[in-house]
Structure formats: structure tokens, C-alpha cells
C-alpha positions as CSV (number, residue, x, y, z in Angstrom):
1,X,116.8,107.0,111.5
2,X,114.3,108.8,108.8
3,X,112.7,106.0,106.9
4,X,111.6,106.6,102.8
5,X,107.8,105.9,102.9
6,X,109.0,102.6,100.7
7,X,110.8,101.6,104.0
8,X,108.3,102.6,106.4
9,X,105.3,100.7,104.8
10,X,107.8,97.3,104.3
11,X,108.4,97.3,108.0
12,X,104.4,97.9,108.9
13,X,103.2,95.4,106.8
14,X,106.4,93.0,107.6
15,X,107.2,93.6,111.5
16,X,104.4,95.7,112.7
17,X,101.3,93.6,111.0
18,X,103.0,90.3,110.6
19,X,102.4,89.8,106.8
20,X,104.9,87.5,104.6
21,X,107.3,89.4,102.0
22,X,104.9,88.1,99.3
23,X,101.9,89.7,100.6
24,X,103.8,92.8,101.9
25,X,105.2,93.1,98.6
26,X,102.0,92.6,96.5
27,X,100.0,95.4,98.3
28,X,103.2,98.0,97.5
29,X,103.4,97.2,94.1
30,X,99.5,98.2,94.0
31,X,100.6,101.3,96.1
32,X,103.6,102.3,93.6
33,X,101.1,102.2,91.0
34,X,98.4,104.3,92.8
35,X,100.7,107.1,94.5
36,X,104.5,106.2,93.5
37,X,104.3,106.3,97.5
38,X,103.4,110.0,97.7
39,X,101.3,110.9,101.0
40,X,100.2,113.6,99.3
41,X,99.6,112.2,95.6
42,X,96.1,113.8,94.3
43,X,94.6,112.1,91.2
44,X,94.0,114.5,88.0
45,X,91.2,112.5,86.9
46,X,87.8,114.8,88.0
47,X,87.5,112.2,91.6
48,X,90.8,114.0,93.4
49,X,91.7,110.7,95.3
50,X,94.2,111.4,97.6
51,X,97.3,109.6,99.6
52,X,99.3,106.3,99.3
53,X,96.2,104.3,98.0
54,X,94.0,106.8,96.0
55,X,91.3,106.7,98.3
56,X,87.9,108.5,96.5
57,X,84.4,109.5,97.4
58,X,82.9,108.0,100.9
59,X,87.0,105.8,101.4
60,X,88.5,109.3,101.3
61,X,85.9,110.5,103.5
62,X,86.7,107.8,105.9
63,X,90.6,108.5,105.7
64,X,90.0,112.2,106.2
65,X,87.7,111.5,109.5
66,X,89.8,108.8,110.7
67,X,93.2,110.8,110.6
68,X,91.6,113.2,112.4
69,X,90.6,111.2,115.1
70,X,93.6,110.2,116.2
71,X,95.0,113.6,115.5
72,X,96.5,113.6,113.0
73,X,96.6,115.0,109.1
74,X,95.5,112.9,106.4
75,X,99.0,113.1,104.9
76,X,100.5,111.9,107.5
77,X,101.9,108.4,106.5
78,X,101.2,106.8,109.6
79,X,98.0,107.8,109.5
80,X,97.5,106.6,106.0
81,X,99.0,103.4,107.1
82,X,97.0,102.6,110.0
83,X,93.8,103.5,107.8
84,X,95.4,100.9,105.4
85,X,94.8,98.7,108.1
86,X,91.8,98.9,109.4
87,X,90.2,98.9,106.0
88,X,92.4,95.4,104.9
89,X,91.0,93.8,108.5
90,X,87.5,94.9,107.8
91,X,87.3,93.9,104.1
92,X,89.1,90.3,104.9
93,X,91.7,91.3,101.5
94,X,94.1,89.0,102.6
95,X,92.8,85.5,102.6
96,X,91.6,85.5,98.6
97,X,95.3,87.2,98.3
98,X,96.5,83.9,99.8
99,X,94.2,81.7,98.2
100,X,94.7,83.4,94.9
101,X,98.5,82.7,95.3
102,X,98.2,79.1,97.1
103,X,98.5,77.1,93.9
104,X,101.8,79.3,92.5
105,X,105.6,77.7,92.9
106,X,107.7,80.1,92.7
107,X,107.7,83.9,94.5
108,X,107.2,85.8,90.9
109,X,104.1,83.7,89.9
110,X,102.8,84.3,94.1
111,X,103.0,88.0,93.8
112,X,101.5,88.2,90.2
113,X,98.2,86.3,91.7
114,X,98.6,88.7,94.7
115,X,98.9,91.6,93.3
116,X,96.0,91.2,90.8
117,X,93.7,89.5,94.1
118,X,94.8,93.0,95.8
119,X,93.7,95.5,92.8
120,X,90.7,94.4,92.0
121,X,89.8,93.4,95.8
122,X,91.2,96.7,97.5
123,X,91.9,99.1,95.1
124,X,88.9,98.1,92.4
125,X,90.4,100.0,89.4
126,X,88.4,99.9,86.4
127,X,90.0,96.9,84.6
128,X,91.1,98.8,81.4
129,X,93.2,101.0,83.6
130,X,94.4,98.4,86.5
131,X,98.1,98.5,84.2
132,X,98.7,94.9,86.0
133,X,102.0,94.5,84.6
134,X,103.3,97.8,86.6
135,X,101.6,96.7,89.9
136,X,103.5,93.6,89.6
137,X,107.0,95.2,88.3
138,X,106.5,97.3,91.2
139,X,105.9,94.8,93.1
140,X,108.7,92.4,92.4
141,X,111.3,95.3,93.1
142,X,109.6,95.8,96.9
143,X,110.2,92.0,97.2
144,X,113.5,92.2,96.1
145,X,114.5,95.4,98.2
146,X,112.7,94.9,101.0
147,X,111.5,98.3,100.9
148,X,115.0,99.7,101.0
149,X,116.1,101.9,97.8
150,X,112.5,101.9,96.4
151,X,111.4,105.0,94.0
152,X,112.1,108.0,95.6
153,X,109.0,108.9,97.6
154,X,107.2,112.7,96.0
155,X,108.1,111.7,92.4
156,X,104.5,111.5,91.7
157,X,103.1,113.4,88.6
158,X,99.6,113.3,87.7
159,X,98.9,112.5,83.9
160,X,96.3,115.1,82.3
161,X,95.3,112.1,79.9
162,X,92.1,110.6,80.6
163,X,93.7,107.1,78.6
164,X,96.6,106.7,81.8
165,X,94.3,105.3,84.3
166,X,91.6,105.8,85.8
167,X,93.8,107.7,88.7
168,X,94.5,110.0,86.9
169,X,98.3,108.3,86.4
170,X,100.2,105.7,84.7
């Protein structure tokens, strides 16, 4: 069965890694925003970050050398995904995600704290252009799905204005 790259990242985080739906669902709602789950989502915006997560400069480097060390292309969502990993183990982003969202009561108010914990942890947008309230729409529909009948994966358009983000996209 052919997973949408939605799917596949619910079930890594979820099965594969062991994170709660919260968690799982806080990092996607960063990656909608970034890459609308495009593999191969470039940024317009003079840095060219590249994949799920926008990686730029010396991260994209890292993704570039790391895909091809296990031989694979830095498209390649598994790839992307294992890179993912190893860089949300080395940083330690989940613990303030959890201690950001330990105080919350209901799921909404977790993944809000979550999500913001995750942008400006992980993905360290410039805070003008960190469009919270997208990360955590996004969010909420990956916790509601599941992953399952998320955006449709390659609808990703890079915005030519400078004032959508600092990606390069709204």
C-alpha cells in the first residue's frame, strides 16, 4: 500500500519513533507550513531550503551528505525523515515541546504550546514570518486525521513575495 507523505510521516513519528499524537501532530503542522509535505519543496526566498522541513545553509548541507550516506537522494522521504530524526535526538526538541504543553488541558491548547515550542526550537523562523496560527491549523487537522486524507502531497507553490515568510511561502 503507497502511503501520501501525510501518512508516512504520522506512522514514523507515531509507530516507528514512539511519539504521542500530540507531539506527532505538532511537528506536521510545522512541516505543512514549511513544505505542504513536498520532498522536493525549494524555498523562493534567495536561501533555496529544500525538503519537508526547509532545511538551509550548513542543515541542508547535513541532509544532502547524510542522504547520501546511506544511499539515498535527498528527496527521498525516508531519507528526509530519518534526517528529521537524528537532528530532533541531537537537539533534545522534544522535552521543552512537552514541557511547553505540560500545563495545557485540553489536546487544542497542547498542540498550540507544541507547535510554537517546535518552530522556534527546530525550525527557528524569523518570528514575523513563523504564521503560528497555520502551523497550528495544520496541526490540528494531522491530529484529527491521523495523517490519513491530509493536503495532497506536491501542492507546494513558492510565493515570489518577500512579506509570505521567510521560506519563501505562506
Amino acid at each position: 500500500v503507497v502511503q501520501s507523505v501525510p501518512e508516512r510521516i504520522w506512522k514514523f513519528l507515531t509507530a516507528e519513533k514512539g511519539l504521542g499524537s500530540v507531539t506527532a501532530a505538532s511537528i506536521m503542522g510545522n512541516i505543512a507550513q514549511e513544505s505542504m509535505y513536498n520532498t522536493n519543496a525549494v524555498s523562493s526566498d534567495g536561501h533555496e531550503s529544500i525538503g519537508i522541513c526547509q532545511w538551509t545553509d550548513s542543515r541542508k548541507d547535513n541532509l544532502i551528505n547524510f542522504a547520501q550516506s546511506i544511499g539515498k537522494s535527498h528527496l527521498d522521504i525516508e531519507a528526509q525523515l530519518q534526517f528529521l530524526w537524528k537532528e530532533i535526538e541531537a537537539g533534545g526538541y522534544i522535552a521543552p515541546m512537552h514541557t511547553a504543553s505540560s500545563s495545557k488541558s485540553t489536546p487544542e491548547a497542547q498542540i498550540a504550546a507544541e507547535v510554537e515550542a517546535f518552530c522556534f526550537g527546530f525550525e527557528r523562523p524569523q518570528r514575523e514570518y513563523a504564521n503560528l496560527p497555520n502551523r497550528i491549523k495544520y496541526a490540528m487537522e494531522a491530529y484529527q486525521k491521523q495523517g490519513k486524507g491530509i493536503l495532497a502531497a506536491g501542492t507546494y507553490v513558492p510565493s515570489n513575495n518577500p512579506a509570505h515568510g521567510a521560506l519563501g511561502h505562506d
